[in-house]
C-alpha positions as CSV (number, residue, x, y, z in Angstrom):
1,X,120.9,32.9,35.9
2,X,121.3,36.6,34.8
3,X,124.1,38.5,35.2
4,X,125.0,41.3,37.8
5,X,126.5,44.4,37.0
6,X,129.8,43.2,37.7
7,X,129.4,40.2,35.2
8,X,129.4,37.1,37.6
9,X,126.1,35.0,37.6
10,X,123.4,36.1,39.7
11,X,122.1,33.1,41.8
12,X,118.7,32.3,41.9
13,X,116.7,32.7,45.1
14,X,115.7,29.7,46.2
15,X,111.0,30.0,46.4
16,X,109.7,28.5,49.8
17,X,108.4,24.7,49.5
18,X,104.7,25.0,50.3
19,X,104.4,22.9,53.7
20,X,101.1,21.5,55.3
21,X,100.0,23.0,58.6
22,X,101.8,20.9,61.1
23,X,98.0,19.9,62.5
24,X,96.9,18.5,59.4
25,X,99.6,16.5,58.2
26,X,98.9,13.0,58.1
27,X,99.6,10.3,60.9
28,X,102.2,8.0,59.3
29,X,101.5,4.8,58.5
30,X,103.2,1.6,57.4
31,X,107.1,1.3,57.3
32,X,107.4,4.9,58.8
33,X,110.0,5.0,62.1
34,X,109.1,7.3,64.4
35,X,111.8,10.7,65.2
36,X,112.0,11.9,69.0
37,X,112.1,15.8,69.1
38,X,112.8,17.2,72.9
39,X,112.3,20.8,71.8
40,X,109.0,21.3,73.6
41,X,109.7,19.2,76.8
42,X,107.7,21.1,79.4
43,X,110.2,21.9,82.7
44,X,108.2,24.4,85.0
45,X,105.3,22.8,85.1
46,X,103.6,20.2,87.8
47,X,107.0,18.1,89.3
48,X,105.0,15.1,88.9
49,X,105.0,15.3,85.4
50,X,107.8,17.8,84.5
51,X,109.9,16.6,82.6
52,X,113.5,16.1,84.6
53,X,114.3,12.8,84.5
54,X,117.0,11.3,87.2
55,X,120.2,9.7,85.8
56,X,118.6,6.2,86.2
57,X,115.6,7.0,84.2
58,X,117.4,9.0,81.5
59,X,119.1,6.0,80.8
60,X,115.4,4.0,80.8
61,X,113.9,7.0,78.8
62,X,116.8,6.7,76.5
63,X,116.5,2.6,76.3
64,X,112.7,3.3,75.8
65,X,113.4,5.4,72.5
66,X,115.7,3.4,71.4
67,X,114.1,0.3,71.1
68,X,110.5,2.4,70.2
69,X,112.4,3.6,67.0
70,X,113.5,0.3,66.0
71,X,109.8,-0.2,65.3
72,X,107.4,1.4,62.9
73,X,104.6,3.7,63.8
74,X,102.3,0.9,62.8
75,X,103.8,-1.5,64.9
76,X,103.8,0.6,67.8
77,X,100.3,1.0,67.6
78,X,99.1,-2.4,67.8
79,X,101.4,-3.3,70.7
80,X,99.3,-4.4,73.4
81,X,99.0,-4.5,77.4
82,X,96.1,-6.4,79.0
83,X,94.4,-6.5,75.8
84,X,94.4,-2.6,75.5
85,X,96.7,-0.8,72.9
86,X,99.7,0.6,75.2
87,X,100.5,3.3,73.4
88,X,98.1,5.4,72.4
89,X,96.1,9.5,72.2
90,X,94.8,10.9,75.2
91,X,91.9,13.7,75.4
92,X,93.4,16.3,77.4
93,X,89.7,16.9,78.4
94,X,90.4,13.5,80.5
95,X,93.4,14.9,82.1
96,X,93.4,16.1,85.8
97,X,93.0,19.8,86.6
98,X,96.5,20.4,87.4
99,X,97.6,18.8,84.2
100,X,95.0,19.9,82.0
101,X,96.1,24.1,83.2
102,X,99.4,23.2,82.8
103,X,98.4,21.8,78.9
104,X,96.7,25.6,79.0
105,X,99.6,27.7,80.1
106,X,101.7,26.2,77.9
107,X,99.7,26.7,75.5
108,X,100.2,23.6,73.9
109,X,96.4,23.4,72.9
110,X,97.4,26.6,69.9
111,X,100.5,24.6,68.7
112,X,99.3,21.0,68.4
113,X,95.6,20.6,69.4
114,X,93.2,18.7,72.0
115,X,95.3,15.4,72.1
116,X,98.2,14.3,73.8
117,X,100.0,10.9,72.8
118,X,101.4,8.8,75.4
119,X,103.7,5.7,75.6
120,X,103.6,3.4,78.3
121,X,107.1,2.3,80.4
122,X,105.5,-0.4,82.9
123,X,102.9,-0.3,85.2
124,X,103.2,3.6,85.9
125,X,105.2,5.4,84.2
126,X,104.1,7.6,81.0
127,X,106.0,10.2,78.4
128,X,103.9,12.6,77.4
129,X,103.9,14.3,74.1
130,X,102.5,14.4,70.6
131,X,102.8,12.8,67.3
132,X,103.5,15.0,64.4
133,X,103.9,13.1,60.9
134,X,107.0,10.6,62.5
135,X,108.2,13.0,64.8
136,X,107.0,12.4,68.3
137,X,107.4,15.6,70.3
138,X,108.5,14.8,74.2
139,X,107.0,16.8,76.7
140,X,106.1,15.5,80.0
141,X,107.8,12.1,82.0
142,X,104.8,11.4,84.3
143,X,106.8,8.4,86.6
144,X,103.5,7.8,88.9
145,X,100.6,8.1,86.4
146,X,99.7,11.2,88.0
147,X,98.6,13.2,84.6
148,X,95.6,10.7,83.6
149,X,95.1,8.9,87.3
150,X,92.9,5.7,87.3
151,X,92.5,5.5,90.9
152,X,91.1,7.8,93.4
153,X,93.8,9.9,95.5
């Protein structure tokens, strides 16, 4: 440290720690736990998939979470549902058209890229959002499958 004019220590300023473009960080592996982030949930978009969950399913949501970050990412990822991994990316090229302009306005595309990450709670029901290092980032609660439909309308 040098001193100041006054003689008391200077202190040093503290340098930036270089950081990896959020889009190019790794997807964690092994005995990583995944971290819920609600900072980008999406609330004026679509109703169907807006994220404004009732008191009934914030409580599920919350149950949902909880026992997701009891696992590790690499546990989550091998979980299964009719032989199929339940929890998994998503094209946003694949979405419907409402979604997909919603994913556009947003402009979620310029922040995290083409794929969205979904988990699976039951037959129907999907939150939306994307996986950054551990941290998943929440933004849609799509309760009737409505963002990636299966079946015609």
């Amino acid at each position: 440290m040098s001193k100041k004019g006054d003689g008391r220590p200077k202190a040093a300023i503290p340098q930036p720690a270089s950081r990896t473009p959020r889009t190019e960080q790794p997807k964690p592996t092994g005995k990583v736990r995944p971290v819920f982030c609600f900072a980008h949930v999406d609330t004026g978009c679509d109703p169907r998939w807006a994220f404004n969950p009732s008191g009934d399913e914030a409580q599920e949501i919350l149950a949902f979470l909880r026992e997701m970050g009891r696992n590790t990412w690499t546990q989550i990822l091998a979980m299964r549902s009719g032989g199929r991994p339940k929890h998994h990316g998503q094209e946003v090229d694949s979405f419907c058209s409402e979604a997909k302009r919603d994913f556009r306005k947003a402009r979620l595309d310029e922040r995290f890229g083409e794929e969205m990450f979904r988990f699976r709670l039951g037959s129907k029901k999907r939150l939306w959002g994307f996986r950054v290092g551990a941290t998943f980032h929440v933004v849609w609660w799509d309760t009737d499958h409505k963002v990636y439909p299966t079946e015609p309308e």
